[in-house]
VEXLO-998378 format. One line per field, with one value per residue (C-alpha): residue number from 1; x, y, z. Coordinates in pm, 1 decimal. Layout:
<lotors>
n = (NUM;...)
east = (X;...)
north = (Y;...)
up = (Z;...)
</lotors>
This chain:
<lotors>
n = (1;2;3;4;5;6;7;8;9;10;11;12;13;14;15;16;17;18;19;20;21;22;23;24;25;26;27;28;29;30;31;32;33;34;35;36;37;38;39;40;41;42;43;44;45;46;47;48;49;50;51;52;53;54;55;56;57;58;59;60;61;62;63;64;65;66;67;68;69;70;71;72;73;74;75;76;77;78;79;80;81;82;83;84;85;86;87;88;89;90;91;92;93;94;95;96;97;98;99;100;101;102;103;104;105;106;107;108;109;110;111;112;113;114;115;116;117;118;119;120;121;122;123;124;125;126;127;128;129;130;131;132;133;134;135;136;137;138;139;140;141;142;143;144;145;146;147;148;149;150;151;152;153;154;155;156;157;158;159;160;161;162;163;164;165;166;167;168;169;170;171;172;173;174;175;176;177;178;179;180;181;182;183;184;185;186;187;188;189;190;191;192;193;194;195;196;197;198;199;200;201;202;203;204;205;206;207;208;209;210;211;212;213;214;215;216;217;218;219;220;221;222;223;224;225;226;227;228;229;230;231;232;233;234;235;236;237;238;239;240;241;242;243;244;245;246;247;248;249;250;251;252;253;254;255;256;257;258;259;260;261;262;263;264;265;266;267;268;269;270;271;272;273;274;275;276;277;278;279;280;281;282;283;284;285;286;287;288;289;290;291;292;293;294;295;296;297;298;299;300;301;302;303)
east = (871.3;935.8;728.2;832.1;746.0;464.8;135.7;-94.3;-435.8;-798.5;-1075.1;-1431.9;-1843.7;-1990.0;-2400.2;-2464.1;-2396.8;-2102.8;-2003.0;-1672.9;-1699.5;-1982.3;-1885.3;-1500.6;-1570.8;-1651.5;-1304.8;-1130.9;-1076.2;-1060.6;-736.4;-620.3;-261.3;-326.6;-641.2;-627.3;-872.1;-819.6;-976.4;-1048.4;-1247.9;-1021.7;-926.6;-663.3;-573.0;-316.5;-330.6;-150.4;-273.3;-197.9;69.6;219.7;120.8;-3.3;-112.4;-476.3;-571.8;-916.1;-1121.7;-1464.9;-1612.1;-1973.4;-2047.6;-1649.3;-1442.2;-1048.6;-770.0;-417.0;-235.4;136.8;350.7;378.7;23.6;-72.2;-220.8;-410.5;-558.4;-695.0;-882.6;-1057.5;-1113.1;-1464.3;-1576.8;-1423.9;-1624.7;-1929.9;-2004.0;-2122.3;-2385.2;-2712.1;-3066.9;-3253.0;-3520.6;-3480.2;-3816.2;-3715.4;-4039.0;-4076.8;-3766.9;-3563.0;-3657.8;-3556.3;-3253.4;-3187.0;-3319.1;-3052.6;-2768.9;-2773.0;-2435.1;-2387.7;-2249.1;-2132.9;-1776.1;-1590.0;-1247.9;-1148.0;-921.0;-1038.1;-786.6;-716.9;-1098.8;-1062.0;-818.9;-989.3;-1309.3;-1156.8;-991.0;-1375.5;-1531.8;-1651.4;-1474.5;-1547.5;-1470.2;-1237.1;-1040.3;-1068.9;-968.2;-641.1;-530.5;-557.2;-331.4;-81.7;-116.9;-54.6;232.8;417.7;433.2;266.8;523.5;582.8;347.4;414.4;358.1;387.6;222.1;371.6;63.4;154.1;46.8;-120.3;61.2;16.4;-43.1;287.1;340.5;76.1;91.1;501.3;421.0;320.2;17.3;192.3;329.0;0.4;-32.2;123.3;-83.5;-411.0;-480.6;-548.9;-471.8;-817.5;-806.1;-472.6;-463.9;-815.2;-592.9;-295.2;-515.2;-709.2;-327.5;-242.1;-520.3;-507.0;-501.3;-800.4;-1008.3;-893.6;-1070.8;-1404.1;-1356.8;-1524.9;-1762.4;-2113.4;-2241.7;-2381.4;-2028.0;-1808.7;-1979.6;-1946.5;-1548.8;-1509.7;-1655.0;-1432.4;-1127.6;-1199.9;-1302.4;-1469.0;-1871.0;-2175.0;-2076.6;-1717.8;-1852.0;-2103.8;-1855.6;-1582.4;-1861.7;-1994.1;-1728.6;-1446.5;-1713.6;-2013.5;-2240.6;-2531.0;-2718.1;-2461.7;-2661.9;-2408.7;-2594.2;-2463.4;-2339.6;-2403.8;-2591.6;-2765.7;-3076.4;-3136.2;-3098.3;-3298.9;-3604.2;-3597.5;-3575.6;-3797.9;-4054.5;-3970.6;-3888.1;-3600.3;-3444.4;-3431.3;-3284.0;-3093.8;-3437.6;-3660.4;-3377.8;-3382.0;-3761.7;-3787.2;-3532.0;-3724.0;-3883.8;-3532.8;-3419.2;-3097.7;-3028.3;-3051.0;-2699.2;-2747.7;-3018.1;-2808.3;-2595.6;-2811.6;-2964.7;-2653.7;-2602.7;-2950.1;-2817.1;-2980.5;-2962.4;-3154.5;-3245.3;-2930.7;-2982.5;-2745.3;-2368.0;-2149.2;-1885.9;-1570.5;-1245.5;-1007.9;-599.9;-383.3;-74.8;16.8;-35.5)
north = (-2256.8;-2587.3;-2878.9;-3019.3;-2846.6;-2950.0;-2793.3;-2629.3;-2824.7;-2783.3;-2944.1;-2798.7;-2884.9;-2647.9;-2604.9;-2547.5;-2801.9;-2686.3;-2751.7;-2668.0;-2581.7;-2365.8;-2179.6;-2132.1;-2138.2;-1802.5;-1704.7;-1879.0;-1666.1;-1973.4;-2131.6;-1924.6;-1974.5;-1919.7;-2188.9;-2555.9;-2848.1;-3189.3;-3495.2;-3583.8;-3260.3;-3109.7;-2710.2;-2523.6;-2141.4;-1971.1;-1573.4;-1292.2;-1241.3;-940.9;-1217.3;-1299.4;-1556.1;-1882.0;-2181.0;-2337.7;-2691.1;-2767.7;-3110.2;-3243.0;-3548.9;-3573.1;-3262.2;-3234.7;-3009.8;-3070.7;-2749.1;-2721.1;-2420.5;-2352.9;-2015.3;-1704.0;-1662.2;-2027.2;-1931.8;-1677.8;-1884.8;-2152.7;-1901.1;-1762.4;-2080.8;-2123.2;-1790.9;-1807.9;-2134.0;-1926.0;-1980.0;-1619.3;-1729.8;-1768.0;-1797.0;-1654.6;-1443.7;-1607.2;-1770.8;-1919.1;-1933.6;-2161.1;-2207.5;-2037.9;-2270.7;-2618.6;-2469.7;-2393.1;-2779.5;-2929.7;-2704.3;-2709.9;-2666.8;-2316.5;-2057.4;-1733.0;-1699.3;-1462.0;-1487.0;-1116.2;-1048.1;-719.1;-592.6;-959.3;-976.4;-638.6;-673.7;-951.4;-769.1;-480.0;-653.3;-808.3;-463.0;-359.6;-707.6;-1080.0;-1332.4;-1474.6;-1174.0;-1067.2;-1424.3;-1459.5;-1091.0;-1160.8;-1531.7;-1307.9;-1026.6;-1330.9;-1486.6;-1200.7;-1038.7;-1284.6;-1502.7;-1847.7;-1969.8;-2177.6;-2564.0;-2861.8;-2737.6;-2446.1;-2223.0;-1853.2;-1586.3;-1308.3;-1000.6;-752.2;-385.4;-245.8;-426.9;-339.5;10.7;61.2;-17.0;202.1;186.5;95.7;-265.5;-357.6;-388.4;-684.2;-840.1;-757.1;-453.6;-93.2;217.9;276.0;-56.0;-34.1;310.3;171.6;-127.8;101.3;387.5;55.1;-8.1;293.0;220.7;-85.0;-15.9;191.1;-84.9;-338.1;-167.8;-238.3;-579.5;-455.4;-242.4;-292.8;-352.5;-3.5;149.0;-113.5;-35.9;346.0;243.7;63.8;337.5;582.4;451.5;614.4;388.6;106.9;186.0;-61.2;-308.6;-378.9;-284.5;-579.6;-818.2;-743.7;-765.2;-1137.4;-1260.1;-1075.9;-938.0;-1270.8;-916.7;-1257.6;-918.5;-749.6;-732.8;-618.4;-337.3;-286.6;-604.6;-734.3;-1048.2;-1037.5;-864.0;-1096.2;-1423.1;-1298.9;-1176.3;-1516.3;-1755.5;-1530.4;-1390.7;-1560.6;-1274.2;-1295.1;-916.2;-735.1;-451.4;-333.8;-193.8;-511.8;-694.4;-530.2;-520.2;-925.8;-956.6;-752.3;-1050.5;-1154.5;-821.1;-963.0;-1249.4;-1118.6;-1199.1;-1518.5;-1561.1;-1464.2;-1747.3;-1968.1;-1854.5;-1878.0;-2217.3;-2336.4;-2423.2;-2264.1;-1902.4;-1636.4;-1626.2;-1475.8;-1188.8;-1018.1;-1039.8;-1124.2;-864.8;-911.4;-1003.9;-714.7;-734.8;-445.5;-646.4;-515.0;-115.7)
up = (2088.1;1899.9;1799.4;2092.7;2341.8;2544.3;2558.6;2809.7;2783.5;2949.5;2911.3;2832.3;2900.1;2760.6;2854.0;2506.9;2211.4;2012.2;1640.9;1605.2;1224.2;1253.2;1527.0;1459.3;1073.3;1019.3;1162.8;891.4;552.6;295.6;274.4;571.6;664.9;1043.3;1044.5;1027.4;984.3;1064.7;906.4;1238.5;1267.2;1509.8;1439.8;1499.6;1508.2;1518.8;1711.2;1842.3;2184.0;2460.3;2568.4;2279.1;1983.4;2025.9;1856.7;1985.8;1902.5;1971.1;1941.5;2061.3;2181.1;2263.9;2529.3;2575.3;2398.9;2456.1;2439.1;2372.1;2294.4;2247.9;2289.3;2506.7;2456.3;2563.4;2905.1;2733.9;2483.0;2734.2;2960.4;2656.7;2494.6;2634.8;2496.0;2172.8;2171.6;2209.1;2628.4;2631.1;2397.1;2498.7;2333.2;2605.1;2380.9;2051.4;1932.0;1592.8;1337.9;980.9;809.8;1116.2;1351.5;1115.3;1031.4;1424.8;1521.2;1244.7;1310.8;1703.9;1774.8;1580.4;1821.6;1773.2;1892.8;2094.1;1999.7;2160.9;1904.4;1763.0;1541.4;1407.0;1286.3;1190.8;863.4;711.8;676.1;585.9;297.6;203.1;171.2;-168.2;-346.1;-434.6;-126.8;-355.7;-439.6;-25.0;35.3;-200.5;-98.6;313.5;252.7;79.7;292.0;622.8;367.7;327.0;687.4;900.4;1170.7;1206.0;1485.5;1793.9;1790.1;1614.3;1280.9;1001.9;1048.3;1036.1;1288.5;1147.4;1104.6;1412.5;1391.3;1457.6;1121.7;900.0;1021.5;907.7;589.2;280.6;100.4;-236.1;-24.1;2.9;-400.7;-517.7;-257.4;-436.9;-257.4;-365.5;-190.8;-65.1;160.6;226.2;402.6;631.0;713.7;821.6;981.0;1182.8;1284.3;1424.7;1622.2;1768.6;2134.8;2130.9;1915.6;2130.9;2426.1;2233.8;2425.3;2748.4;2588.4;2514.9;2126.6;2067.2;2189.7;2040.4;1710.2;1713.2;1821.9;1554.0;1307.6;1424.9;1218.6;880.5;604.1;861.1;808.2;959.5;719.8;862.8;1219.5;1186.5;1072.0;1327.1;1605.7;1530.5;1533.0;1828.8;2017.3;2015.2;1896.4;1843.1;1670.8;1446.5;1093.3;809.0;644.6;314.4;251.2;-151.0;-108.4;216.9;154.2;-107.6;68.3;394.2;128.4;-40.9;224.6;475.4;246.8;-110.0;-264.1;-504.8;-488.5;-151.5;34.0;352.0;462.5;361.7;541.1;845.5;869.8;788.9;1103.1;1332.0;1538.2;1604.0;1768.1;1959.3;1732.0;1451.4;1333.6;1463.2;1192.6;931.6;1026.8;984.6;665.7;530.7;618.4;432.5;87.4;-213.4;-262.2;-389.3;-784.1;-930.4;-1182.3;-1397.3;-1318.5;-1095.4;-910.4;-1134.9;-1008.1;-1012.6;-991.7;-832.6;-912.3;-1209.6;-1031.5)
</lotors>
């Protein structure tokens, strides 16, 4: 495909309001080589879809949301456009209380995404376990840099890197890019997977969890993240995950330190949205009372 070559387009109403940066942010790993963001406020993605990759463009206007995709996997993009723009999303059940409910009234148009894409969602959160986001952050760019494919379209995003890639290569590759042998081998063991996780697509959340826990090395944690964000799991709750406990403790119950337990039991009235309040929570500024230090920065480069 080149620049240009025209696009498939659709447009889309969707029943609920949609925010395209709070519902397509959490796909984007920082300065993520496959995501864009206009000034206008329009976002694209680049993907490797069952047809081939593709290049999605996506602005909004009011209740309208307007697609364009490029490449082999153009078609495929459009007709999952609307879910990846959360239309599977519903609040049917959710009965947001105190700070909750303001934080739902001012961020209306926060959905939680479908983008299908299993394996894609997969390596980025495998590269964030046990780390900094900044150090999971610089290592998935290189990781997209270094093996990733020029994308279809007008703009020099990259494709990520597909698992018949990741899963040639040797753990020691995966060094310079920031990455120790440990994450390396659950990236390349999620790889030789990839059909099989895929599948997790048409299953439902308790079985799409256990299938993505059967790749050694991917726990709750990675489960949870994988879920919210390929699968629109509006209830995945990342157990394990460093900062969490303490942010739902403090902003639910003002209590500075927390854990996975206290966490869980402060999100028990939201059984079924529960990830969806974690969204939200994150998205309500101030966080909890910091003690002691921060996770260091580590450097496999030198390895």
């Amino acid at each position: 495909m080149h620049a240009t070559d025209t696009p498939l387009e659709t447009t889309l109403r969707p029943s609920l309001p949609v925010h395209l940066g709070l519902t397509l942010g959490p796909l984007r790993r920082g300065s993520d080589p496959s995501m864009l963001v206009e000034r206008s406020g329009a976002w694209w993605r680049a993907t490797r879809t069952p047809e081939g990759p593709a290049t999605a463009r996506f602005a909004a206007g009011g209740n309208t949301v307007w697609v364009q995709a490029w490449g082999p996997g153009a078609a495929w993009c459009l007709d999952t456009a609307a879910e990846l723009l959360g239309s599977r999303d519903h609040l049917d059940g959710f009965e947001p209380r105190g700070l909750v409910r303001e934080l739902h009234r001012s961020l209306p148009g926060l959905r939680i995404s479908r983008s299908r894409t299993v394996f894609e969602a997969l390596v980025p959160s495998i590269l964030e376990q046990k780390v900094s986001g900044k150090e999971a952050r610089a290592s998935y760019r290189a990781v997209v840099r270094a093996w990733g494919t020029p994308a279809p379209g007008p703009l020099p995003l990259l494709v990520p890197p597909g698992p018949d890639v990741l899963a040639g290569k040797a753990y020691w590759e995966f060094h310079p890019l920031g990455v120790e042998m440990k994450r390396a081998n659950t990236i390349r063991a999620a790889a030789s997977r990839a059909a099989r996780l895929e599948e997790a697509v048409g299953m439902v959340a308790a079985d799409a969890h256990r299938r993505l826990q059967a790749v050694p090395g991917v726990g709750p944690w990675t489960a949870a993240e994988v879920a919210i964000v390929a699968l629109g799991d509006a209830d995945a709750v990342s157990v394990g995950d460093y900062h969490l406990p303490h942010l739902v403790s403090w902003k639910l119950a003002g209590e500075p330190r927390g854990t996975d337990e206290r966490m869980l039991e402060l999100l028990a009235p939201y059984a079924g949205h529960r990830g969806r309040v974690l969204r939200l929570l994150q998205h309500s500024g101030e966080c909890a009372p910091r003690f002691g230090p921060r996770m260091p920065l580590r450097s496999y480069r030198r390895l």
